[in-house]
C-alpha positions in Angstrom: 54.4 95.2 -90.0 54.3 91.2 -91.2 53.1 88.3 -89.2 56.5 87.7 -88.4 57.3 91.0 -85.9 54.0 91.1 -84.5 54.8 87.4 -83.2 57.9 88.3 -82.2 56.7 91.2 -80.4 53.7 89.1 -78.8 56.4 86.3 -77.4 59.3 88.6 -75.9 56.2 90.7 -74.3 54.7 87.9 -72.9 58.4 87.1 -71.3 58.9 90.7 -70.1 55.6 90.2 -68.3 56.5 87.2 -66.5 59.9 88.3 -65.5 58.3 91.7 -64.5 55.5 89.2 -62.2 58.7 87.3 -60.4 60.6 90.3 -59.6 57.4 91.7 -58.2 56.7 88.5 -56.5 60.2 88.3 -55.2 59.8 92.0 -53.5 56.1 90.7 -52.0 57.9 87.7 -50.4 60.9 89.3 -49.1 58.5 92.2 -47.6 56.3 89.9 -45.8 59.5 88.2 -44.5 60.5 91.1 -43.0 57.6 91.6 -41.1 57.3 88.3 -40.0 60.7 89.5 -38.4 59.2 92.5 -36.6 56.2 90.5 -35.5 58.8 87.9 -33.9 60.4 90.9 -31.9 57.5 92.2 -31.3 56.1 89.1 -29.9 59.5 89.0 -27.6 58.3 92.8 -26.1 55.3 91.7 -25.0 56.7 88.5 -22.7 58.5 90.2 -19.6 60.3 87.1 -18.6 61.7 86.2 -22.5 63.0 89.7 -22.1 65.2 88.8 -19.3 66.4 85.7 -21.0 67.3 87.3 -24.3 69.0 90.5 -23.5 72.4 90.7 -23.4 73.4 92.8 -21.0 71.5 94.5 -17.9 70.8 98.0 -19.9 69.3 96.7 -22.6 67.0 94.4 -20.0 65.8 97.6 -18.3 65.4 99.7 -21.5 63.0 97.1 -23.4 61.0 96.4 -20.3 60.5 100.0 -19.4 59.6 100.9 -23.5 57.8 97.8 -24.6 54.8 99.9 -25.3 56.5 101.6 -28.3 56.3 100.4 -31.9 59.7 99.0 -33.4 60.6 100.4 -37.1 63.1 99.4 -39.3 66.7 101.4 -39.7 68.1 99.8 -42.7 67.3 97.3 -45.0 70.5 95.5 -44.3 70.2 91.6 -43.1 73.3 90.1 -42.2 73.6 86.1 -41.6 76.8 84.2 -39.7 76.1 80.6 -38.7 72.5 80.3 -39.0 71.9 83.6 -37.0 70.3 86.5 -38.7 70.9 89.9 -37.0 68.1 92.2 -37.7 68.6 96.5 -36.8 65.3 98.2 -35.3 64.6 101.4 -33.8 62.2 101.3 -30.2 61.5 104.6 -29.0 65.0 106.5 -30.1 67.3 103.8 -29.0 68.6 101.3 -31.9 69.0 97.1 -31.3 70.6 94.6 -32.9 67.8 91.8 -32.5 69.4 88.4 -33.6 67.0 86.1 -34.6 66.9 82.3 -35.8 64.8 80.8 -38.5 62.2 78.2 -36.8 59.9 77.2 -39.6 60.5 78.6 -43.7 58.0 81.7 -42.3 58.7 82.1 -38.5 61.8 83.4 -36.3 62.8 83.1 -32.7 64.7 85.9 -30.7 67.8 84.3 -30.0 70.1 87.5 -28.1 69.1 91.8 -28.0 71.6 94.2 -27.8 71.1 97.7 -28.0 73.9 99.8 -30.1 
């Protein structure tokens, strides 16, 4: 090998490692995202009376309040957005819900509206 390959070698190697540092970056940011989603619902379980504001219909009131104990876990990885309005699928207990959340601040969300499917 000349001088020539090994430099060449040494430069598109240092670029592979920096793109391979952003996209693992990228996935550490969008993770900790996500769970600042889940902490935002979860936050919403433990307050009785935001419960009652944010539900959308009467089942879904009684439901949460009587399983608020349980952990919520995710059911897809699918986010989608309309308007500003995220709508965010989790699993409490064995019941699925649409939580649909707003961005406050670039790493906190408010529970706008829960429906369970």
């Amino acid at each position: 090998m000349n001088r020539v390959n090994v430099e060449l070698f040494s430069i598109y190697g240092g670029f592979f490692l920096l793109v391979l540092v952003g996209i693992i970056l990228a996935l550490i940011i969008n993770d900790l995202l996500r769970r600042r989603m889940i902490l935002a619902c979860n936050l919403l379980l433990i307050n009785h009376h935001e419960i009652a504001k944010v539900s959308m219909d009467s089942e879904t009131e009684k439901y949460l309040l009587r399983n608020h104990h349980h952990n919520l876990y995710r059911i897809n990885e699918q986010i989608e957005r309309e308007n500003g309005i995220l709508k965010y699928h989790l699993c409490l207990g064995k019941r699925a819900f649409k939580f649909y959340l707003k961005k406050r601040n670039a790493w906190n969300y408010d529970v706008v509206a829960v429906k369970m499917d």
